[in-house]
C-alpha positions as CSV (number, residue, x, y, z in Angstrom):
1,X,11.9,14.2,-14.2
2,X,11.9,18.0,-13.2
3,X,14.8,20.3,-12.3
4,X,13.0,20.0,-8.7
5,X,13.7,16.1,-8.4
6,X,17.1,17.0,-9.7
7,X,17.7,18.9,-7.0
8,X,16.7,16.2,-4.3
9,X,18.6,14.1,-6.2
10,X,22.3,16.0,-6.5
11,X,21.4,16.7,-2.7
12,X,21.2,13.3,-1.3
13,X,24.0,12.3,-3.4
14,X,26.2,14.7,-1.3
15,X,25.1,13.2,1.7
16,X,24.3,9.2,1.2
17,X,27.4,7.1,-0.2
18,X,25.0,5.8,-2.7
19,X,21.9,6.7,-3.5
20,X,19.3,4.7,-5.8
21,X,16.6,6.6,-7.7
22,X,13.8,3.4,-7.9
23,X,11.1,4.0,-10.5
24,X,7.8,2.3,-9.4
25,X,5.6,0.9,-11.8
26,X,1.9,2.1,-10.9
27,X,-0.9,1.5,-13.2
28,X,-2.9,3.9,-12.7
29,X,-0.8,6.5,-13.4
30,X,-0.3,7.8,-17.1
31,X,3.0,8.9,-17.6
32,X,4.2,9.8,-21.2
33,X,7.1,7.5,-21.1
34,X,7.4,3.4,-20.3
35,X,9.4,2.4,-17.7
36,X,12.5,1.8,-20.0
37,X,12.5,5.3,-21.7
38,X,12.2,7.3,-18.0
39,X,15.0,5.1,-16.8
40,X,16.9,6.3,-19.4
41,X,16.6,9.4,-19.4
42,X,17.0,9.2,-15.6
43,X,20.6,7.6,-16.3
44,X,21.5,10.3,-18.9
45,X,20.7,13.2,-16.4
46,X,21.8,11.8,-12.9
47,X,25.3,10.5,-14.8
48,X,27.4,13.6,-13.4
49,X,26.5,11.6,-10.0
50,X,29.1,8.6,-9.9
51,X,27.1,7.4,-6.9
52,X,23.7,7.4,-7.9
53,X,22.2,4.6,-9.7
54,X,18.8,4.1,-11.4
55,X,16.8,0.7,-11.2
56,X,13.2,-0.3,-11.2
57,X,10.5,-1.8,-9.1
58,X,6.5,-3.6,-9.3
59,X,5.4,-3.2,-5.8
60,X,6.1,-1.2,-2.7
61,X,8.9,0.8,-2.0
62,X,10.0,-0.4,1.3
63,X,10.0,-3.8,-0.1
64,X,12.5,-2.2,-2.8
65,X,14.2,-1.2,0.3
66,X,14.4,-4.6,2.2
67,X,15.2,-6.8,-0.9
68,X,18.6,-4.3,-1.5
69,X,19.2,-3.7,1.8
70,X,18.1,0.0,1.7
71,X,18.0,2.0,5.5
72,X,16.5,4.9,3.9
73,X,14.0,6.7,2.0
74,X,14.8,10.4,0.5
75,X,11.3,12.4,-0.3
76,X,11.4,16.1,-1.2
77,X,8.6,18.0,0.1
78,X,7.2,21.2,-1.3
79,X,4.5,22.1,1.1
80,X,2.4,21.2,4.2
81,X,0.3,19.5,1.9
82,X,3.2,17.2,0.6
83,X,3.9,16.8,4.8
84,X,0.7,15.3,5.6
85,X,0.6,12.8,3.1
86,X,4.3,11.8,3.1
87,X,4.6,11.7,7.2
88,X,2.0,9.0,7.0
89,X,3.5,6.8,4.4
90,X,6.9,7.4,6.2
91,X,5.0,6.1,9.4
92,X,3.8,3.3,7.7
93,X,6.8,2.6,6.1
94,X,8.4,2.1,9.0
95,X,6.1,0.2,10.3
96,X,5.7,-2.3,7.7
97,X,9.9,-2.9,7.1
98,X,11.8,-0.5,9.3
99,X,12.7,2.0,6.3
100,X,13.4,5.4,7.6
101,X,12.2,8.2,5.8
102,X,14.4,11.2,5.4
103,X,12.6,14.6,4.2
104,X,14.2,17.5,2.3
105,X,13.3,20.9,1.9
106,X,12.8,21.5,-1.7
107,X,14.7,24.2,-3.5
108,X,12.3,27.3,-2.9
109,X,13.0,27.7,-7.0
110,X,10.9,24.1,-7.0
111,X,8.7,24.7,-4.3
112,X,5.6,25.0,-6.9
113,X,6.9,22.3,-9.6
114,X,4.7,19.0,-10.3
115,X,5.4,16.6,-13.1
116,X,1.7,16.4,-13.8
117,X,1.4,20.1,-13.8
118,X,4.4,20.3,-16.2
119,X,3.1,18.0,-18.4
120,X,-0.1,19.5,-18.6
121,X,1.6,23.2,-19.2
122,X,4.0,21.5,-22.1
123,X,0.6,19.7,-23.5
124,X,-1.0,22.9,-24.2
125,X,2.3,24.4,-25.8
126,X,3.7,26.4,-22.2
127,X,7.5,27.4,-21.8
128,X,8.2,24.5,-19.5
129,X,12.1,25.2,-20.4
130,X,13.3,26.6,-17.0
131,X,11.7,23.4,-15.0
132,X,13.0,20.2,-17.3
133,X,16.3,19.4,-18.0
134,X,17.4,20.5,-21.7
135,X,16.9,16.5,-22.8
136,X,14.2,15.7,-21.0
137,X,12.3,18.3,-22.2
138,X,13.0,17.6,-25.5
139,X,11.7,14.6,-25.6
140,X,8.7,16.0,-23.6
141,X,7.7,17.9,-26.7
142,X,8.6,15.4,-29.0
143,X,6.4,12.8,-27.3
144,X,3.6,15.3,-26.9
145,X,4.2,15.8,-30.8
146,X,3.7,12.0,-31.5
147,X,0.4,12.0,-29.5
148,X,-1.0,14.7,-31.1
């Protein structure tokens, strides 16, 4: 969770009445935290945001979207790069449930930010301060601590 989700985030909760931040169990990505931990943390920095909730899903996203009755998808893109990739799983999104795909500019403070980059900058002892929130970054470092 980086200050440039965040930002997505507290942006499409001034625009949705509810908006529902789904983690997605993939496999064969390594993340430093379990499902449970990230949703926590997800809870403790998204709770200034009475209207966003956090839940959890095993599977594709659209059929997160169909089995909650969800119109819409919010990505935040930070390049053309992002674009190309993301305009084809919005078009197949759509074409497998329906599920609209809204895109957001990201913050141009964001525009560079990648968990995986920020993980690897915190692994190696970086100044990731200015891209985590305070919490989350604390428990960056302390997980990063444990592994070492």
């Amino acid at each position: 969770m980086t200050n440039g989700h965040l930002d997505i985030i507290e942006r499409a909760s001034k625009l949705f009445d509810e908006v529902v931040v789904a983690v997605l169990i993939n496999k064969s990505k390594k993340s430093l935290f379990d499902v449970d931990e990230r949703i926590d943390m997800l809870r403790e920095v998204t709770a200034q945001w009475p209207n966003v909730r956090i839940d959890s899903w095993h599977g594709l996203l659209v059929d997160y979207c169909k089995a909650n009755e969800i119109g819409a998808i919010v990505k935040g893109l930070r390049a053309v790069s992002d674009f190309d990739y993301e305009l084809q799983m919005a078009q197949m999104n759509q074409q497998l449930s329906g599920v609209e795909t809204m895109f957001m500019s990201t913050n141009p403070l964001y525009s560079f930010l990648a968990s995986s980059l920020v993980k690897e900058v915190a692994t190696y002892g970086g100044d990731v301060s200015s891209l985590l929130p305070p919490t989350i970054e604390e428990r960056v470092r302390a997980r990063i601590a444990e592994r070492s």
